[in-house]
C-alpha positions as CSV (number, residue, x, y, z in Angstrom):
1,X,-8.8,7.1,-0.4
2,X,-5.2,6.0,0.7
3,X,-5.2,2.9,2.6
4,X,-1.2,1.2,3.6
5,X,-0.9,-2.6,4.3
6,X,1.2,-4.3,6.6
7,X,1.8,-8.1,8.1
8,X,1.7,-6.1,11.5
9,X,-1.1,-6.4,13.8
10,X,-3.6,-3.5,13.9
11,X,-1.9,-3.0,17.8
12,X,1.2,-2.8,16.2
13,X,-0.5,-0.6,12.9
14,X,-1.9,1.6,15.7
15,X,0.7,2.5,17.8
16,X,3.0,3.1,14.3
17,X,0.2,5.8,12.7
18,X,0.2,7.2,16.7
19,X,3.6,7.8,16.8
20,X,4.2,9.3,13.1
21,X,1.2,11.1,13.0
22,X,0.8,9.0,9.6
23,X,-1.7,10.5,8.4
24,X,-3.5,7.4,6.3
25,X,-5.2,4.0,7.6
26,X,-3.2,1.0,7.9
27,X,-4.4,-2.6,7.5
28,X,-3.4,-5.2,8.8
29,X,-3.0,-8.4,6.7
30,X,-1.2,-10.7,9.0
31,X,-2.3,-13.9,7.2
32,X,-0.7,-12.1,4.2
33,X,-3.5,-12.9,1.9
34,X,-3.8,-9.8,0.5
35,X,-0.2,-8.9,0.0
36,X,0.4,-12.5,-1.9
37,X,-2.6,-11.7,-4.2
38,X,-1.3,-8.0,-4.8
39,X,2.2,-9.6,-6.0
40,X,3.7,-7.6,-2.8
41,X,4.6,-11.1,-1.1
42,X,5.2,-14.7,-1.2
43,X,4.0,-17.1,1.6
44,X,7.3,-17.1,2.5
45,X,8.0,-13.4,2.4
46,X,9.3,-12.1,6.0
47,X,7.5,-8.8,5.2
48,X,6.1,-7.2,1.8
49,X,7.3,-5.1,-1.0
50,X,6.8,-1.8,-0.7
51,X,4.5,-1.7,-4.0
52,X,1.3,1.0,-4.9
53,X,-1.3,0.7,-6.9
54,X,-4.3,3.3,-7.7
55,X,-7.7,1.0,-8.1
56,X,-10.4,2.2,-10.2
57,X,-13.8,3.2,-9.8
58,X,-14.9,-0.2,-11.3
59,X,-11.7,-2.0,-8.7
60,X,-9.4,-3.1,-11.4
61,X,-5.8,-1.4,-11.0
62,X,-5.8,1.2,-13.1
63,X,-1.8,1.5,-12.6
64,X,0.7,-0.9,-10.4
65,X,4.0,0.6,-9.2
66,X,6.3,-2.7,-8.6
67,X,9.0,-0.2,-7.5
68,X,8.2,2.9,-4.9
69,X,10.6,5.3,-4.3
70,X,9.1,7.3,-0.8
71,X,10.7,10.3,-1.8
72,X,8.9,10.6,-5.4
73,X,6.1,8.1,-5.2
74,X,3.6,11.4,-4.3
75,X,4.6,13.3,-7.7
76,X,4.1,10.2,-9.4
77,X,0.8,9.4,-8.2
78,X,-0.6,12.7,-8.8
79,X,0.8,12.6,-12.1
80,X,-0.8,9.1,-13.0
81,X,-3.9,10.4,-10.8
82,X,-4.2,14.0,-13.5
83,X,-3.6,11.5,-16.7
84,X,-6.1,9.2,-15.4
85,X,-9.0,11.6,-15.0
């Protein structure tokens, strides 16, 4: 499952995937609890990092990606995805 995370509002998430034809779910954590706890934001952060991470069967990160390039996160995923299984 590929989830995205944003501080906008699920309107806002909506209307983005709509228009893109994004084809993943977007959440909306607009009291940026999430994002803080992910290391993707401060409480003072105007918007988050863009960061990944794949989560585990068991829900512990099984690999954090503090740095995502759009272009090549997808090859790296897979790759970490094939190593990982």
């Amino acid at each position: 499952m590929i989830l995205g995370v944003s501080f906008d509002t699920p309107e806002d998430n909506r209307a983005f995937k709509e228009k893109f034809d994004f084809p993943y779910d977007l959440l909306s954590d607009d009291g940026r609890s999430d994002s803080i706890a992910y290391g993707a934001a401060t409480a003072d952060s105007e918007k988050p990092s863009r960061v990944s991470a794949l989560i585990g069967p068991d829900g512990k990160i099984a690999v954090a990606y503090d740095t995502v390039v759009p272009a090549d996160h997808p090859d790296q995923v897979l790759a970490d995805l094939d190593r990982l299984a």
